[in-house]
C-alpha positions as a Python dict, from the first residue, in 0.01 Angstrom:
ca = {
    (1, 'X'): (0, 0, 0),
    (2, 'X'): (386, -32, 133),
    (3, 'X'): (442, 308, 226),
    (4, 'X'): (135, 317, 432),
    (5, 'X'): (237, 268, 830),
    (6, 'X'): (156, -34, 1018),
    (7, 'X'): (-49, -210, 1129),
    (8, 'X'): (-273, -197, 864),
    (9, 'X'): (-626, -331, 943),
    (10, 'X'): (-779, -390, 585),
    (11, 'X'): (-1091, -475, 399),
    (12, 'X'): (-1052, -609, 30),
    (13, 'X'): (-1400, -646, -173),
    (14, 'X'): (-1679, -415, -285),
    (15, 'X'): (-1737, -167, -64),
    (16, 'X'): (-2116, -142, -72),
    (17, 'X'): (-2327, -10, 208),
    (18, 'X'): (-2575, -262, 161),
    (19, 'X'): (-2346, -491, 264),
    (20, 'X'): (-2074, -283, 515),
    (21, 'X'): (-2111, -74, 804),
    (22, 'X'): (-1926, 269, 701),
    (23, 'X'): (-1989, 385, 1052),
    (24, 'X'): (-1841, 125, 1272),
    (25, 'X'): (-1540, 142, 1039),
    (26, 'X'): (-1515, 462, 1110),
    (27, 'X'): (-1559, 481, 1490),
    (28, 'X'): (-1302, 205, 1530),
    (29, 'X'): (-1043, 397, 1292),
    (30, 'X'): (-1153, 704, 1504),
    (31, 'X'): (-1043, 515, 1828),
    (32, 'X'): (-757, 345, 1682),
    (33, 'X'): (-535, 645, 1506),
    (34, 'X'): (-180, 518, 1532),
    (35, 'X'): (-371, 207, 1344),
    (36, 'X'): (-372, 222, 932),
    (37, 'X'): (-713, 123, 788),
    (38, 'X'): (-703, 28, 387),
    (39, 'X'): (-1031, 17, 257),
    (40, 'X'): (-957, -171, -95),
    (41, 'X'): (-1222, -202, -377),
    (42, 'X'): (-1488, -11, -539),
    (43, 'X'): (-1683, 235, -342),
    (44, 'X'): (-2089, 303, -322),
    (45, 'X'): (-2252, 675, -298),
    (46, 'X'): (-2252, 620, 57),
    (47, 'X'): (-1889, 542, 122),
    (48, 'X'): (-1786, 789, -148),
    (49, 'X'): (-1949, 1034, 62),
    (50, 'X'): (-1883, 934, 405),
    (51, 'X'): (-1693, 1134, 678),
    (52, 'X'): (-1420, 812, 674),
    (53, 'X'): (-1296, 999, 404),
    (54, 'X'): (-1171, 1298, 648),
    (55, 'X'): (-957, 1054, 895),
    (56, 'X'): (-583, 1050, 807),
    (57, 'X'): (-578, 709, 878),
    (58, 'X'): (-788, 545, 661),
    (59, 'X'): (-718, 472, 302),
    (60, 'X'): (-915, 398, 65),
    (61, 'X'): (-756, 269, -273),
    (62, 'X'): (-986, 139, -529),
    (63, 'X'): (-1032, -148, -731),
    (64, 'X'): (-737, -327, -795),
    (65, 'X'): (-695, -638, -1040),
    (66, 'X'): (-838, -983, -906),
    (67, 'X'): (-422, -1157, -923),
    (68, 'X'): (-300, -883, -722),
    (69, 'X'): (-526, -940, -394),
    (70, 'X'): (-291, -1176, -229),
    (71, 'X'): (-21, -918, -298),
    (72, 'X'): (-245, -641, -145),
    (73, 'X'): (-315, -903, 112),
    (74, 'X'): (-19, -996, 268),
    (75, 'X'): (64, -613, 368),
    (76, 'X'): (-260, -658, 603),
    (77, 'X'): (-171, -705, 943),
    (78, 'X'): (-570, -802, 1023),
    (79, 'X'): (-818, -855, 831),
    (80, 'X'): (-1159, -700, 884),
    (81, 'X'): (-1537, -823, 756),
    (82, 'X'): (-1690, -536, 895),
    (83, 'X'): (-2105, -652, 825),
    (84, 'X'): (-2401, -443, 809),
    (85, 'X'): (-2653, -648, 1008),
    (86, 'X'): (-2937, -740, 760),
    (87, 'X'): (-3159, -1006, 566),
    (88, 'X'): (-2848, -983, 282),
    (89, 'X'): (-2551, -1040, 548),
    (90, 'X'): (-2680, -1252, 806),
    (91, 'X'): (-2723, -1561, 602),
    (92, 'X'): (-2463, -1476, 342),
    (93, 'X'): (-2135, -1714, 380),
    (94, 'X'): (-1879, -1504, 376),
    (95, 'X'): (-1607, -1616, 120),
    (96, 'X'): (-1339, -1364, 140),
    (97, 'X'): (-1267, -1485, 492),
    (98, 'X'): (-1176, -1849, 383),
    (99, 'X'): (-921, -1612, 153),
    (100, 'X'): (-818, -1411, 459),
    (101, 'X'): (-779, -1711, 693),
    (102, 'X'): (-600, -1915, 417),
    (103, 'X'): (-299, -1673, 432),
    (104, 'X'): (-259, -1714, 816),
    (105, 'X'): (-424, -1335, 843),
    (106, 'X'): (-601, -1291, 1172),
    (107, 'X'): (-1003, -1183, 1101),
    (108, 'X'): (-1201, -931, 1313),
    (109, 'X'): (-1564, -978, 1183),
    (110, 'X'): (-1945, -899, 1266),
    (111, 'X'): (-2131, -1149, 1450),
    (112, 'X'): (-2333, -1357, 1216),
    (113, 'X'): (-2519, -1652, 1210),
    (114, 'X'): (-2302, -1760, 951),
    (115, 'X'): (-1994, -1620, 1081),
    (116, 'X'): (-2052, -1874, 1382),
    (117, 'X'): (-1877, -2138, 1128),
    (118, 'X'): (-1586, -1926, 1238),
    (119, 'X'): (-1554, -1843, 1597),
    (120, 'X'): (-1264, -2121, 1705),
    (121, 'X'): (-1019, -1894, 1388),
    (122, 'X'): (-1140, -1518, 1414),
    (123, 'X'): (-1265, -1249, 1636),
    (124, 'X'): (-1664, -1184, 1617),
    (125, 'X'): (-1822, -871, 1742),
    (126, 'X'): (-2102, -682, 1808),
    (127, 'X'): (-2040, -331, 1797),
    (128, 'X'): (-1728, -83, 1752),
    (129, 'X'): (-1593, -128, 2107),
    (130, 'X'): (-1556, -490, 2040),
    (131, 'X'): (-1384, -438, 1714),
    (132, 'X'): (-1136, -212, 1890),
    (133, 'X'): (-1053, -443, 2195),
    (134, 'X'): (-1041, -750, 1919),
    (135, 'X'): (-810, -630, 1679),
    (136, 'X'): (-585, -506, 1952),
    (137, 'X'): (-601, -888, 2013),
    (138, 'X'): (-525, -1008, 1688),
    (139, 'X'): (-257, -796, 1688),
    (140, 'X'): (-108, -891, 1982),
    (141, 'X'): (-161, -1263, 2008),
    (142, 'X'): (-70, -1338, 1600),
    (143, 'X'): (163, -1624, 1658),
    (144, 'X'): (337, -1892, 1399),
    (145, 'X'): (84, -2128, 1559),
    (146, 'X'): (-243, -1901, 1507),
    (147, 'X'): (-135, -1851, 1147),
    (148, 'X'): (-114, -2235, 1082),
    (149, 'X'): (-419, -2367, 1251),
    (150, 'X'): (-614, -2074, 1021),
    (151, 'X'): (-438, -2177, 699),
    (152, 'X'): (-530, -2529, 821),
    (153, 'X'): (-911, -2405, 877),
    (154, 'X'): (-903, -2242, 589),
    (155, 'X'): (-826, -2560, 363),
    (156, 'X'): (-1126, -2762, 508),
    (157, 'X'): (-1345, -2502, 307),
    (158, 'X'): (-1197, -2508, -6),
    (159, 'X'): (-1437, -2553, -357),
    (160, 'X'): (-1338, -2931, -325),
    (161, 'X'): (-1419, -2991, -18),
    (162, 'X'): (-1787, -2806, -52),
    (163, 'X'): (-1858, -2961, -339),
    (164, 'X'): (-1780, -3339, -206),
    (165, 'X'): (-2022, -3258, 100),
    (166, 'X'): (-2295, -3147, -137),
    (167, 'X'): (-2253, -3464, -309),
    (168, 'X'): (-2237, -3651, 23),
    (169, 'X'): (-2541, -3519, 116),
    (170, 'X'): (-2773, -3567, -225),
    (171, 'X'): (-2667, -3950, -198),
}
């Protein structure tokens, strides 16, 4: 990942079809080409085979071991969570963005009904003309003070912290 240029807008995860939208990655890498986009983790068929592939910015680079992803991580200069909208994603919480926000990393995300949980720390969008004008914003407006209030964010939802509330609530 270091010799790729910056930015680099990245994804780390299973990259599964079912759960990500190949073509809005791809339209927004289409409209962004000075931008790097690292695609890390194993691929589906459909990614395998999708035209993303044929961009010179994108990059896709496979699984990589579980202790390296904050290495991997802190070379992203925004993180993406780039949804499929379905019965899967929509009510799925989202834990890889807890791991993005907890290393400051700015998030540009699909608009879910969970993802709501996360609207005062990351940008939530709609379509690929959102994602374009958002990570240009996370870009741009990534300040020392953004990166602590995430990390900050972040820490309210660790494993601890859920697993007090769930015993909060059964008493």
């Amino acid at each position: 990942i270091a010799p790729i240029p910056k930015p680099i807008i990245g994804y780390i995860g299973d990259i599964t079809s079912v759960r990500l939208n190949p073509d809005l990655i791809y339209e927004v890498a289409k409209q962004r080409p000075s931008y790097s986009f690292v695609m890390i983790g194993r691929e589906d068929a459909v990614f395998q085979a999708h035209a993303m592939h044929t961009l010179p910015n994108v990059y896709f680079l496979g699984s990589i071991a579980k202790n390296t992803v904050p290495q991997y991580m802190s070379y992203l200069d925004v993180c993406l969570n780039p949804q499929l909208l379905n019965e899967v994603t929509n009510g799925n919480y989202p834990r890889k963005v807890d791991e993005y926000l907890a290393m400051g990393k700015p998030v540009v995300a699909t608009k879910t009904a969970t993802m709501e949980i996360f609207k005062d720390h990351s940008f939530l969008c709609t379509n690929a003309a959102e994602y374009v004008i958002s990570i240009d914003k996370a870009l741009n407006e990534n300040t020392p003070e953004k990166r602590k209030a995430r990390i900050e964010f972040a820490r309210s939802h660790s494993w601890e912290n859920n697993v007090n509330n769930i015993y909060k609530l059964i008493k």
